[in-house]
N, C-alpha and C positions, 0 to 999 in steps of 0.2 A: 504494500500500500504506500500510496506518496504521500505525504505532507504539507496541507495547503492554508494558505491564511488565507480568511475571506474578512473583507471591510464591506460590516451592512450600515448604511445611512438608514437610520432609526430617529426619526428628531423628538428628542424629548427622554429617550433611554433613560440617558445618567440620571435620569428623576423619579426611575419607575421604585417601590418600596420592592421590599422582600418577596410578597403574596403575589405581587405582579412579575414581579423574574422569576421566582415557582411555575407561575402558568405559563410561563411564556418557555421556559426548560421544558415545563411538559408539553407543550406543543411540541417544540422540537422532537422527542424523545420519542413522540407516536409519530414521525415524519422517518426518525432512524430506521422503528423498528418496519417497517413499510420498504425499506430500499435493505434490507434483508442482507446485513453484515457487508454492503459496498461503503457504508460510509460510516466514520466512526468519528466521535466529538471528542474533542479531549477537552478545552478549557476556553471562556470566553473572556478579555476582558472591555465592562463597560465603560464608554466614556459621556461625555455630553451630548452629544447627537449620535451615536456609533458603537456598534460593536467590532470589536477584532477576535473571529474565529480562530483557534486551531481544530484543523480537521486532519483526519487520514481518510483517504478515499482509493480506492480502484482507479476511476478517472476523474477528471474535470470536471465533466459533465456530471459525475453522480451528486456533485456539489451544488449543480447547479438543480441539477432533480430535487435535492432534498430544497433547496428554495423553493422550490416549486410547495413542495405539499407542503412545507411549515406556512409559506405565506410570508416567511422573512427574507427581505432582498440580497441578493447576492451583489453588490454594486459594484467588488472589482474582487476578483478571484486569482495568485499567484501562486504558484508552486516556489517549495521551498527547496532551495537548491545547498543550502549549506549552514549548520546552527553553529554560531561561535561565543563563545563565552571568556570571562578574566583566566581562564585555564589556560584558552589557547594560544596567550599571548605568555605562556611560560615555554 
């Protein structure tokens, strides 16, 4: 599986409370189990208008599928080509 960040324009996000990121994980979560192990979420973090995905998926497109049934935008989807961190500069 490759590894993709997807940047969703969500305007208002960073304002949603807890009960509202609950349902909106659960949306997602019934959107996963539907594209049947092509697509796997690992973590999101929220900002002010935007989420930044980390996904693992089969292809591109299964990213763009699972947009599809969540109903949250995919508004720019990139494969991650390489992770580096304070280690890698030892």
């Amino acid at each position: 599986m490759k590894r993709y960040v997807i940047e969703r324009d969500i305007p208002g996000v960073g304002q949603l409370d807890r009960a509202q990121l609950k349902d909106a994980s659960a949306t997602s979560n019934a959107a996963l189990e539907k594209l049947a192990g092509k697509v796997q979420w690992v973590q999101s973090y929220v900002v002010d208008d935007k989420t930044f995905c980390i996904y693992l998926a089969d292809h591109e497109a299964s990213v763009y599928e699972h947009a599809r049934l969540s109903g949250f935008p995919a508004s720019k989807v990139s494969e991650v080509r390489s992770v580096i961190e304070p280690m890698t500069g030892y």
